[in-house]
N, C-alpha and C positions, 0 to 999 in steps of 0.2 A: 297442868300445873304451871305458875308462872314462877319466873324466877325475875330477883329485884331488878332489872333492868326493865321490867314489863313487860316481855318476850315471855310465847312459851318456848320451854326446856321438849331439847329432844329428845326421842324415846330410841333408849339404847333396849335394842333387841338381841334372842338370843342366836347363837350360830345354829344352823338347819341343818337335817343332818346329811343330807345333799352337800354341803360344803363339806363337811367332816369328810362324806366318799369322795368328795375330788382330792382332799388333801392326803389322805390313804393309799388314794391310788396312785398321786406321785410319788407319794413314798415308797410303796411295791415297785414301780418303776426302776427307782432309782437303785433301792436294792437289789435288782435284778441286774440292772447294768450299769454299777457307779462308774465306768470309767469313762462313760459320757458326760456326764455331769459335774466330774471335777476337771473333766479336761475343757468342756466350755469354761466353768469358773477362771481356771487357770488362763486362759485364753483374753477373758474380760481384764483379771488383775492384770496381766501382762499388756495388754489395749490400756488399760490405765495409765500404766506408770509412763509408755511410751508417750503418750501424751501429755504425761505434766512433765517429763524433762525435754520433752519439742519445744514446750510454753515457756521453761525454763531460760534453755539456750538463747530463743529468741527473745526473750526480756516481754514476753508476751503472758506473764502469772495469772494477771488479773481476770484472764477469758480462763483460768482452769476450773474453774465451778459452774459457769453456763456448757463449758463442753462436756463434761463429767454430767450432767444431766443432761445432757442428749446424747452421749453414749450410750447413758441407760436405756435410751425408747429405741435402741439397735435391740437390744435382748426379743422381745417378743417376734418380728420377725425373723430372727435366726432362727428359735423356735418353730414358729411355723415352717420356716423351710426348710427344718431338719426332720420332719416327720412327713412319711408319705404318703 
């Protein structure tokens, strides 16, 4: 199918249910032992906030949303180094 720009439209597929078990199984996980899981949260929000009133202090605001998205690509390796 083309759509008016004379591109074709791309084809939205459905979720497998291989995703469906991975998202299951974090979820058994985490109901198993939530207090990992909000205490990294809480650990993240708190790495946040620390960091936009360092940016703050220092008259330095404008780097809070390039640093805020590279804090987020911390998450995945914590991850993996939390698990043995």
């Amino acid at each position: 199918m083309t759509s008016v720009s004379g591109k074709v439209d791309p084809v939205v597929r459905r979720i497998r249910s291989r995703h469906r078990r991975g998202v299951g199984l974090g979820l058994r996980d985490f109901q198993a032992m939530p207090f990992y899981g909000l205490l990294f949260g809480a650990l993240y929000a708190s790495g946040g906030n620390v960091i936009l009133l360092c940016l703050t202090a220092f008259g330095l605001v404008y780097l809070a949303y390039p640093l805020a998205a590279g804090f987020a690509l911390i998450g995945p390796f914590v991850a993996s180094a939390s698990t043995r």
